[in-house]
N, C-alpha and C positions, 0 to 999 in steps of 0.2 A: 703594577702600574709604576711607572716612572716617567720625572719628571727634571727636564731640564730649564733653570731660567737662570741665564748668563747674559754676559757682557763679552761679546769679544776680545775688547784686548785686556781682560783683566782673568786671574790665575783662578781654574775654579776647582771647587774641589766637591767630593759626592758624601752623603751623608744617610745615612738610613733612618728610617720613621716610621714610628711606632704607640702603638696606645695604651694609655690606661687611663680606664672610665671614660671620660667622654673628653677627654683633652689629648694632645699630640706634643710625641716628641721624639726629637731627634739626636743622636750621635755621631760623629764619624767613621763611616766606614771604613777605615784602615784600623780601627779599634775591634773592630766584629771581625770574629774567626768563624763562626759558624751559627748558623738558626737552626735548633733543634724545637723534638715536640714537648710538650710537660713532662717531666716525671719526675713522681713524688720522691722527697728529697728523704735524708736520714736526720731527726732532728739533731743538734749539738749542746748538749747543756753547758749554760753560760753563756750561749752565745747571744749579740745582739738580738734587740726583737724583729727587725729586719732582715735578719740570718737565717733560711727558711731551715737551713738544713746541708746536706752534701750528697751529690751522685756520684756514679763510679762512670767517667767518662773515658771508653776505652785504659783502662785499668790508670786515669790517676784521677785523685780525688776532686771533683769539684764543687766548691760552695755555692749554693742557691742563694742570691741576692732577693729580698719582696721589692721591686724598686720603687712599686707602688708607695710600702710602708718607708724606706727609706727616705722619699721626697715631701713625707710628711703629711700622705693621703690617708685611707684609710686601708687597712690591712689586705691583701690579694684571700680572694677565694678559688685558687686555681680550679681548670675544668681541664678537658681533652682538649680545648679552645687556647690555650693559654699556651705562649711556646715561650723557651730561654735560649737568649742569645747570647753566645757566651764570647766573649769580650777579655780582650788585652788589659789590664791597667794597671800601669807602671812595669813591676815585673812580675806579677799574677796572673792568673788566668781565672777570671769569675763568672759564672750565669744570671744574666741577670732575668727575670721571671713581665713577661709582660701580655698584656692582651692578646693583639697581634699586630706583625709589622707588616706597614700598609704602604709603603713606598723606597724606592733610592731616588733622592732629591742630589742635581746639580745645579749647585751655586757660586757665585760670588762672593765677594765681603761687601759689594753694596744693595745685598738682597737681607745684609742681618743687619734687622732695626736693634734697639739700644733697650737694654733689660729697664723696665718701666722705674723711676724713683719711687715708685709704692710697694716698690717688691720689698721681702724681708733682705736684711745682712746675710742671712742664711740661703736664701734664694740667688742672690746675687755673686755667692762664692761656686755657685754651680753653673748657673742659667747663663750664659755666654751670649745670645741675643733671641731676637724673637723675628721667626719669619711667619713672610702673610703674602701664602702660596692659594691661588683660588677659592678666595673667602675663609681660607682657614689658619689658624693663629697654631704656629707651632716649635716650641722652645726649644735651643738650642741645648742640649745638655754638654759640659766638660767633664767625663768620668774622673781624670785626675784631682779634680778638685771635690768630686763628691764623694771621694773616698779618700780620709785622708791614712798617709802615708803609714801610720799604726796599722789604721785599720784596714787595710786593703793587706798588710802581712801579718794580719790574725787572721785571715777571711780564708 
């Protein structure tokens, strides 16, 4: 399913959207290199508790993100249902692990509302705005800023 809601004379750009538990979110698609299906990861000790793990993606390594746990939800229980989209950020290349992606949304910049003043400091270094595409509320995510610069070259 996709969905287009622009403005003519204004620059729009396309976004991918995607679940976990019963909330939506989105990133830019120029950041997604590809949607794959689950596959259990290899764990890493020491690593974050967000760090599911590493697959062997066409022979180089890639780290499984929980993006779930990361955004400060509750832990992913992946299933065969569950895919990773594995994603550009900065100069890495990560999977991140999500329910399932449910749209590519075209946009504006005056289809993105303004991240609520109740959100946390923490929220608000990620959450880039918030759209409300046919009754449903769906956050913009910024990978660069949800991964910071350490940690995205430990990952």
């Amino acid at each position: 399913m996709s969905y287009a809601v622009k403005n003519s004379h204004q620059a729009s750009r396309e976004l991918i959207a995607f679940r976990i538990g019963d909330q939506e979110f989105c990133v830019n698609i120029m950041s997604v290199r590809e949607i794959r299906g689950w596959t259990p990861a290899t764990p890493l000790p020491h690593a974050p508790p967000y760090v599911m793990g590493v697959i062997n993606l066409r022979g180089a390594v890639l780290p499984i993100i929980d993006l779930s746990a990361r955004l400060g939800m509750k832990d992913a229980e992946p299933t065969a249902r569950h895919v990773i989209i594995v994603a550009q950020v900065r100069s890495r290349v990560v999977g991140l692990l999500v329910e399932a992606v449910s749209d590519i949304l075209t946009i504006t910049e005056d289809n993105i509302q303004p991240v609520p003043e109740v959100s946390s400091d923490l929220e608000k270094q990620y959450a880039r705005g918030i759209l409300s595409i046919d009754k449903r509320m769906i956050c913009m995510i910024e990978l660069d800023a949800l991964f910071l610069h350490k940690e995205s070259e430990a990952a």
